[in-house]
N, C-alpha and C positions, 0 to 999 in steps of 0.2 A: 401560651408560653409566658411566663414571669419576667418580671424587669431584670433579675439578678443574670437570670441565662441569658437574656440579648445584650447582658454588659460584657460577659465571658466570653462569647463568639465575637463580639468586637473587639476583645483584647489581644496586644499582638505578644502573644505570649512568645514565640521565639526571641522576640525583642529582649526579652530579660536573659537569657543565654548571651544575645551580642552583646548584650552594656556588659556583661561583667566578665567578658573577652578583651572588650576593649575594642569591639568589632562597627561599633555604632558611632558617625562622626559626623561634626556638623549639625547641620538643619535633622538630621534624623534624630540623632543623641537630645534634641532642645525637644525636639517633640516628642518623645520615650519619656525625658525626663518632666515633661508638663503634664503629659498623662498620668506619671507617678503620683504627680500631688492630687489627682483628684480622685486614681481609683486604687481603693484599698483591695483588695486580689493580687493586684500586680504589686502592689508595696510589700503583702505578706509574700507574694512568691518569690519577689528580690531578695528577701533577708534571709526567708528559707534555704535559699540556694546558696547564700554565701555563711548562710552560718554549716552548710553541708561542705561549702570547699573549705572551710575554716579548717572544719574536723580533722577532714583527710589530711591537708598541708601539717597536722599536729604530729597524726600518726606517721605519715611517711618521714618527718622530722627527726623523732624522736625515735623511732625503730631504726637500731645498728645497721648500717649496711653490709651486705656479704659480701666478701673479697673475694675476688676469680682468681685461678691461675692465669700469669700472663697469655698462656699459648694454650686457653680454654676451648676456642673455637677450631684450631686446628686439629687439638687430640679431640672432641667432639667429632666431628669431621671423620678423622680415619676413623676413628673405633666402626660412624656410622656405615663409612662405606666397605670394610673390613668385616664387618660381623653378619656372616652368612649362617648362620646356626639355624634357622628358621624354614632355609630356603634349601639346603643339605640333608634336615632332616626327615623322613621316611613318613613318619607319621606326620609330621606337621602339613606336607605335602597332601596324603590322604585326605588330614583333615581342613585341607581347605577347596579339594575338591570335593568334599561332601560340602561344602559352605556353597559352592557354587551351582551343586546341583539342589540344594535346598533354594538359594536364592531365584535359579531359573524356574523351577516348577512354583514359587510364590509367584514370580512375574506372570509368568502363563495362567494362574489361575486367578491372578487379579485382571486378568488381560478381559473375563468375563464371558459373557454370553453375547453380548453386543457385539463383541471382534472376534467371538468363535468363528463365524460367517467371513469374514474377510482374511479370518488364515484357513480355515476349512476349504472354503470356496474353488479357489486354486488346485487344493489340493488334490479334490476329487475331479477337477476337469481333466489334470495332468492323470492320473485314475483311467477315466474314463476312456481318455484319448490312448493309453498304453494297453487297458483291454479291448479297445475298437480296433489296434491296430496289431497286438497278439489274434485275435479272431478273426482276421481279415489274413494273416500270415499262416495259419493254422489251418481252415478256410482252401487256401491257395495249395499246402502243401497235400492234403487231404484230397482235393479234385484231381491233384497232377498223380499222387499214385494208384486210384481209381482209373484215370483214361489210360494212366502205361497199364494196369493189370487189365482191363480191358483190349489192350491192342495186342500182348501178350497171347493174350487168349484167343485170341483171334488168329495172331499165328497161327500157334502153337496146333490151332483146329483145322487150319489152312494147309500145314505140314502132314498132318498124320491123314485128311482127309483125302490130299490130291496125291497122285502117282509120281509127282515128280515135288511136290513138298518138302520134303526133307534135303533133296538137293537145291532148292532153289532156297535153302537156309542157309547150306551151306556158303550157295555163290551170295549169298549175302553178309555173309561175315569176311567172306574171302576182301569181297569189297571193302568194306569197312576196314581194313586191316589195311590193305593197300593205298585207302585215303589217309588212313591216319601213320603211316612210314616215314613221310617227309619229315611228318613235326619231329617225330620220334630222331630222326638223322641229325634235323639241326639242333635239338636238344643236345642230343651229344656232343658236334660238334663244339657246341655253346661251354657245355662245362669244361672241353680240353682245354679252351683256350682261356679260360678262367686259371684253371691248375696252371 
């Protein structure tokens, strides 16, 4: 490393910003200004800088100012919050949800390979866990009308085989009919007193 660049990392170059703020006061301002005298860097970046707010202070001078309407910011104002033309329009609306679904499919495929895994992940457990428990529901439904068609049958063999079969179907529904009357009564009742 050369002597010039260990002069440049020891100079407090913000320092030439505050002196010509007016921001450096004091014992700081005497020592800014002692180090002026001895290093040329900071002496040319001083003069660079004020010969650059010189310029501007010429321009902004000497360039006309534009006159506002008095009540500028107020008819700013309405027009702004009044002019729905954008937000009314058919297509402008289209086309900003095509901007939206362009911008999410860029997000998603910046998202990468590295976080495919951590939004996939989930995905397929939730997956997995909905076909384990359709297969297990499936499964269930499956065996239960296997053992009625089997108990069915078995009747139905038990009926036509024995001599009294067919009537001991019958005392069987008869039954069934007369368990189930009660509910059937206070059903009714239930709705009259609804009506």
């Amino acid at each position: 490393m050369n002597d010039s660049s260990q002069i440049q990392n020891a100079c407090p170059v913000e320092d030439v910003a505050a002196y010509l703020d007016g921001e450096l006061t004091g014992a700081a301002m005497e020592t800014f200004e002692a180090h002026l005298a001895e290093c040329v860097n900071c002496a040319t970046e001083l003069r660079t800088q004020q010969q650059l707010l010189c310029t501007l202070d010429a321009a902004f001078k000497s360039s006309p100012r534009l006159k506002l309407p008095t009540d500028f910011t107020r008819v700013v104002a309405a027009h702004a919050e009044g002019d729905l033309r954008g937000v009314r329009n058919k297509t402008e609306r289209r086309r900003a949800l095509q901007l939206c679904a362009m911008l999410s499919l860029a997000a998603f495929a910046l998202l990468g390979a590295a976080s495919g895994a951590l939004i996939w992940q989930p995905v397929r457990g939730w997956a997995q866990l909905i076909a384990r428990v359709s297969d297990l529901l499936w499964q269930t439904i499956y065996d239960a009308a296997i053992g009625i068609g089997v108990i069915l049958r078995m009747i139905g063999r038990a009926a036509i085989a024995s001599p009294y079969g067919l009537g001991s179907l019958v005392v069987l529904g008869f039954l069934i009919a007369i368990s189930l009357l009660p509910r059937l009564i206070a059903n009714y009742h239930r709705t009259e007193i609804i009506e």
